[in-house]
C-alpha positions in Angstrom: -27.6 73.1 14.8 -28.0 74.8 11.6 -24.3 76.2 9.8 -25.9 79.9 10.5 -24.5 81.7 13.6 -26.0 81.4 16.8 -26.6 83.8 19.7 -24.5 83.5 22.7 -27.6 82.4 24.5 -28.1 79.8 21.8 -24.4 78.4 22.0 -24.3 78.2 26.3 -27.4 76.3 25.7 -25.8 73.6 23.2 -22.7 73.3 24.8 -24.2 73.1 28.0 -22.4 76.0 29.9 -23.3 79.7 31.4 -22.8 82.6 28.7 -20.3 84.1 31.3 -17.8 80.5 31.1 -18.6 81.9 27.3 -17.2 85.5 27.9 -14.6 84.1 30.3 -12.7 81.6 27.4 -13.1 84.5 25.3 -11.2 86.8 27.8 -8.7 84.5 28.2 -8.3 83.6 24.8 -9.5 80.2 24.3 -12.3 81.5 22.1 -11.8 84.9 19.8 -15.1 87.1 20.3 -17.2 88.1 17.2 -17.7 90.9 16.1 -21.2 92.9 17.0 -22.6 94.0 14.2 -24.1 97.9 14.0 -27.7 96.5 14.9 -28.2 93.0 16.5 -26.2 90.6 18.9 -23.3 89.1 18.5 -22.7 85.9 16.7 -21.2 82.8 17.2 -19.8 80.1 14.3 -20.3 76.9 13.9 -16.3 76.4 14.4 -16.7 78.5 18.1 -19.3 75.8 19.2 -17.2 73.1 18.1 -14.6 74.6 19.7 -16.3 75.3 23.1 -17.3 71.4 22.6 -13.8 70.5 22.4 -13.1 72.6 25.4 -15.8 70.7 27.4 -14.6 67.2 26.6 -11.0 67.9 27.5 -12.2 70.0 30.6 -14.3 66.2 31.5 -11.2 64.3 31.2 -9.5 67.1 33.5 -7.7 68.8 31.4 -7.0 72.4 33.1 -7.9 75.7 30.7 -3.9 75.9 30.3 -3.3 72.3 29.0 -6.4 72.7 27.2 -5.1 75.9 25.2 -2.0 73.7 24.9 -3.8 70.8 22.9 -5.7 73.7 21.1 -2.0 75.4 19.6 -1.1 71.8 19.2 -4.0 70.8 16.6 -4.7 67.7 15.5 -1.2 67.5 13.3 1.1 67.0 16.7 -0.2 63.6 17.6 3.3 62.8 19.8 3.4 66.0 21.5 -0.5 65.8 22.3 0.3 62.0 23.9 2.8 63.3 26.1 0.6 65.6 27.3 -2.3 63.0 28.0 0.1 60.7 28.9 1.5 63.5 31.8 -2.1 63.7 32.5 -2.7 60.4 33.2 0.2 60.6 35.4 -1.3 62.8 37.5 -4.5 61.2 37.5 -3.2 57.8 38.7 -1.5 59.9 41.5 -4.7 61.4 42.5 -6.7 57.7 42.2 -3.8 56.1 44.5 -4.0 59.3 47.2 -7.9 58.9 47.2 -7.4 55.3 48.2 -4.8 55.8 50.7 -7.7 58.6 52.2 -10.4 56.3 51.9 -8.4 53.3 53.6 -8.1 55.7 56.3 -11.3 56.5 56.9 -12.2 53.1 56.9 -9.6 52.4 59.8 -11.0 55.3 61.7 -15.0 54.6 61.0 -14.4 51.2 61.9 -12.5 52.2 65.2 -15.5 53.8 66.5 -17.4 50.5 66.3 -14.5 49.6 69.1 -14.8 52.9 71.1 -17.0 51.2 74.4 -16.4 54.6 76.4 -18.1 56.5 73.6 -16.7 59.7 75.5 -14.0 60.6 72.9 -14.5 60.2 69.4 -11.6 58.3 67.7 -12.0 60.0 64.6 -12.0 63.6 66.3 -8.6 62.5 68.4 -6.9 60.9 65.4 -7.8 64.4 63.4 -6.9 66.5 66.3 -3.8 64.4 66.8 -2.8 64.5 62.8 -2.6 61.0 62.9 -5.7 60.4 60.2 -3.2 60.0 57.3 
């Protein structure tokens, strides 16, 4: 993209997001909103798209809107207080990774316990969910 401003149509299309996740960051700060001129559309600068860019890459590593307006006051000068964040983040990420195993070593007990289930009148999976005993 060109250094000339771009139309909100033009920067949801680069970033790769709807023009109303474009209004939303701006209501909520992440993103000031430009000024419309007297005739014409509103304008977006080459900083905004690098900014909505930004916002995207920490939204794929999860990153939530608030930590991401965190990392965004932070700037690239607070390199320790931007790895405690990731490294909180990471925490949290590892967390979910080892919860998602324990749930999928679950379901594996209870698939496979259908394989054993001769009577094939209750489902062991519906009783062990109706029972609370599937975690």
């Amino acid at each position: 993209m060109s250094k000339k401003n771009a139309t909100i149509n033009t920067v949801a299309k680069k970033v790769g997001i709807g023009i109303e996740t474009i209004r939303y960051y701006q209501r909520i700060g992440l993103i000031e909103k430009p000024e419309k001129p007297l005739s014409g559309y509103r304008t977006y600068s080459e900083a905004t798209i690098n900014r909505l860019l930004f916002i995207q890459r920490a939204k794929e590593l999860g990153f939530s809107l608030v930590e991401i307006s965190t990392l965004l006051a932070l700037g690239d000068g607070k390199c320790e207080e931007t790895k405690e964040l990731a490294s909180h983040k990471l925490e949290i990420i590892k967390s979910k990774i080892h919860d998602l195993q324990a749930i999928a070593n679950t379901l594996e007990t209870l698939i496979k316990s259908c394989d054993f289930n001769s009577t094939q009148q209750e489902c062991p999976i519906i009783i062990a969910i109706l029972n609370n005993k599937a975690t």
